[in-house]
N, C-alpha and C positions, 0 to 999 in steps of 0.2 A: 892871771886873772883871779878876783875873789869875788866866791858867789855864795849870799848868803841863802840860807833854806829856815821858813816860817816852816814850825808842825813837823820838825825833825825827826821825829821821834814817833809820830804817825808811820800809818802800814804804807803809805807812800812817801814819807820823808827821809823815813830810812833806807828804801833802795835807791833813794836820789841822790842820798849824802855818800852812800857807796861807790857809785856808779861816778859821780865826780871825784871822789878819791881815788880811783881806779884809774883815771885821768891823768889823775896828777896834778888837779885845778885846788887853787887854796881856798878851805871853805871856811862857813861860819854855822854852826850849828844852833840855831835860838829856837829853844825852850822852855815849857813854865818851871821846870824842875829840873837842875843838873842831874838829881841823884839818881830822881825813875831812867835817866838816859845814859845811865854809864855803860849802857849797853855798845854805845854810839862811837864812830871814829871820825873825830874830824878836826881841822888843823885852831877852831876856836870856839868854845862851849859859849853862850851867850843868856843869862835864865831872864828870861822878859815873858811880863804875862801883857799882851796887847792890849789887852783892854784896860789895863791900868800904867799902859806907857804914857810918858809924859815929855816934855821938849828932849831934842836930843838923841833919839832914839837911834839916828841912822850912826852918830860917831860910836854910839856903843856897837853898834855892830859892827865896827870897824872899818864907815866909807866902803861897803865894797861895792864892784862895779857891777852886780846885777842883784838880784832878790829873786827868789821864786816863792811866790807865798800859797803854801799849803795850809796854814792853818785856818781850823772852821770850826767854829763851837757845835753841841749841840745834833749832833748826827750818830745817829739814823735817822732820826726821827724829821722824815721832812715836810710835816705838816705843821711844825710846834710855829708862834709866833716869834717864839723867841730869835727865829733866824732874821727879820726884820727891827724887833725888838730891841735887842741887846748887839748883835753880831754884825750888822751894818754899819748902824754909828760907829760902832768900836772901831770895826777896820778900815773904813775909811779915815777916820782922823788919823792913826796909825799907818796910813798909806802914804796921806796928805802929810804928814809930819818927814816923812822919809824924802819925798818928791821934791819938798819945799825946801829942804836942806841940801838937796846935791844929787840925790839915786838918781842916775842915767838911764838906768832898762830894768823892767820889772817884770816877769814873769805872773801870773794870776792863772791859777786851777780854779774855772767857770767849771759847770753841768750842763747836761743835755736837757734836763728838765728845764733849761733856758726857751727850750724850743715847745713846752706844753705839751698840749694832747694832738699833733700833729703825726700824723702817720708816715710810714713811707722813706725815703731816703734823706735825709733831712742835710740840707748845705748851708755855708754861713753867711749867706745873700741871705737868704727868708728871716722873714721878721719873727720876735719871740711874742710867745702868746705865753708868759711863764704857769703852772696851774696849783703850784703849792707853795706857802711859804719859801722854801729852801730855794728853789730856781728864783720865785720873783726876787728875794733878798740879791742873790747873786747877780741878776740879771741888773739889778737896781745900782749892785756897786760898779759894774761895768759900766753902765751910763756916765757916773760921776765921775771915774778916774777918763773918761773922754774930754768932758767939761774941764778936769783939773787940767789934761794935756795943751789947753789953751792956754793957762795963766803958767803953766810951767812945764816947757817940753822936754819932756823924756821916752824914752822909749816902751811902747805895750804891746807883748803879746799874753791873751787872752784865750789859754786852752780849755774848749770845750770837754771834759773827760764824759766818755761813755761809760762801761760797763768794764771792772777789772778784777781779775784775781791773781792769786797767787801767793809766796809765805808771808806769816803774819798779817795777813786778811782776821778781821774781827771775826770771831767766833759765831756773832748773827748772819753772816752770810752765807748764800747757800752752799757753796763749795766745803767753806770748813764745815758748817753742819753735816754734809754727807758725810765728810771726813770724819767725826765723832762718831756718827752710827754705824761706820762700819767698825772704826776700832772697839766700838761697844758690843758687837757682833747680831745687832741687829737685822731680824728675816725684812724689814721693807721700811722704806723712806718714805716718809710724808710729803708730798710734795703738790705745787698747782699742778694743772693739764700739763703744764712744757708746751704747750703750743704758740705761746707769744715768740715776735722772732725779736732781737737783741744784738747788740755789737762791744764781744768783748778780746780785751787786749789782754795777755801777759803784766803785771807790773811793774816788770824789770824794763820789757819795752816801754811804757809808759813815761818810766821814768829817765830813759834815753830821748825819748821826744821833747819831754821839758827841757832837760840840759842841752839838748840843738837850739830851740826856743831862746836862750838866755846867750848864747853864744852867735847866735844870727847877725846881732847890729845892727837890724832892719826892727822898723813900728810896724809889724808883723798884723796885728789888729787880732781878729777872731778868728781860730784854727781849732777845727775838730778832733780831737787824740782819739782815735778810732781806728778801725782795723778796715771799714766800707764795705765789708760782707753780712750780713745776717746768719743768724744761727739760731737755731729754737733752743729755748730752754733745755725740754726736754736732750735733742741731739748733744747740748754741751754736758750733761749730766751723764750721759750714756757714754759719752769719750771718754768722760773725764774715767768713769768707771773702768773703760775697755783697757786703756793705758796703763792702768795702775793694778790689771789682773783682778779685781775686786769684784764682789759679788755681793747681789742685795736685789730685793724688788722693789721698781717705783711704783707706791701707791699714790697715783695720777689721779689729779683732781681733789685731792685732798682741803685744800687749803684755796680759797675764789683768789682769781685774777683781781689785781690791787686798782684803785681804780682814780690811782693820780696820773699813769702814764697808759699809752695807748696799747693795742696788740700787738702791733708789729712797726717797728723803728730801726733804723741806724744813721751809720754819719755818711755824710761825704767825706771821703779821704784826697780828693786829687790837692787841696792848696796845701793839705801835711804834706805833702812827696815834692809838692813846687817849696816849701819850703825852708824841710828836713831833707839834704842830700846827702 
């Protein structure tokens, strides 16, 4: 089976394109730049920038039988317009251009900011209420590729990503930032309360759920990649520290609670376990 991966070369494309090499599954690696990704191992390098792809796009990637598409411009930042602006059209005509020529089963990395400012356990029955560019964008291309599944059937699952870390995590997030202050020997961490609660996964596991995702068979629909526990900020920061014998103080409260997502969230896990066996 050959399964290509969009955003290779991302802090998630890369444990995916591993993880299916580990397999033994023949892949397709597309990137905007061979060169930044010779870091990369995979059985076919592919340099496509999506947004300037043009007819033809699915034979350059070489027909393969599934796609898992990681790439997403424009992040962190998920209030910019640009996520509506520039990154929707793009990837959907990019999507559309793939589906209409033959792709079978398509893999998509959605967000939980799909689901707004809703509290609480959150499962993928409830409707999205999206609250910042970045979810509505996403949520928006979700809708379309349901619509396109009418005029040309293929197969969609549609994983919700929650909260992840782990290596090669961008440098803004909060795990590598402690990471830096401690190697800096820094006496205390900036940080919010830590009282918000959150649902974060491994990225290695993460990237094992997609590759179940793409090998199912099944029009899987919408599927939460979450762990279905809650964890406070703070308690993940404290672990994270206990594990790794490190020493630093949290200075709590530092920085206001952000106020695009709510206090306390996570996923429903039960249709990922109905669906990843």
């Amino acid at each position: 089976m050959k399964i290509a991966v969009t955003g290779a070369n991302g802090f998630i494309g890369r444990h995916v394109l591993a993880r299916l090499r580990h397999r033994g599954l023949e892949t397709v690696a597309v990137v905007r730049d061979v060169v930044a990704a010779s870091g990369l191992t995979a059985g076919q390098f592919v340099q496509l920038d999506i947004h300037q792809a043009g007819p033809g796009a699915y034979d350059l990637l070489g027909r393969p039988d599934a796609l898992i598409h990681l790439a997403w411009g424009g992040l962190p930042n998920y209030t910019s317009l640009h996520h509506f602006d520039e990154e929707l059209p793009s990837q959907y005509r990019f999507l559309r251009s793939l589906v209409a020529d033959g792709l079978p089963a398509l893999v998509v990395a959605g967000t939980c900011f799909e689901y707004g400012l809703q509290s609480g356990c959150l499962s993928e029955e409830m409707a999205t209420f999206p609250a910042n560019p970045y979810g509505f964008a996403k949520d928006a291309l979700r809708r379309q590729l349901l619509f396109l599944q009418e005029k040309h059937p293929f197969r969609l699952a549609w994983g919700r990503l929650f909260y992840l870390y782990g290596s090669g995590q961008g440098g803004n997030s909060l795990l590598p930032q402690l990471e830096q202050a401690v190697a800096r020997g820094e006496r205390s961490f900036n940080m919010s309360g830590g009282e918000q609660l959150r649902d974060y996964l491994p990225v290695e596991t993460v990237a094992e759920y997609l590759i179940a995702l793409a090998l199912a068979e099944a029009d899987v629909g919408v599927v939460n990649i979450c762990s279905g526990t809650p964890v406070s900020v703070r308690r993940l920061v404290e672990d994270w520290l206990s594990s790794r014998g490190w020493s630093i103080d949290l200075n709590l409260g530092y920085y206001p609670y952000p106020g695009y997502e709510p206090m306390a969230f996570w996923g429903n896990a039960e249709k990922l376990k109905k669906v990843v066996v």
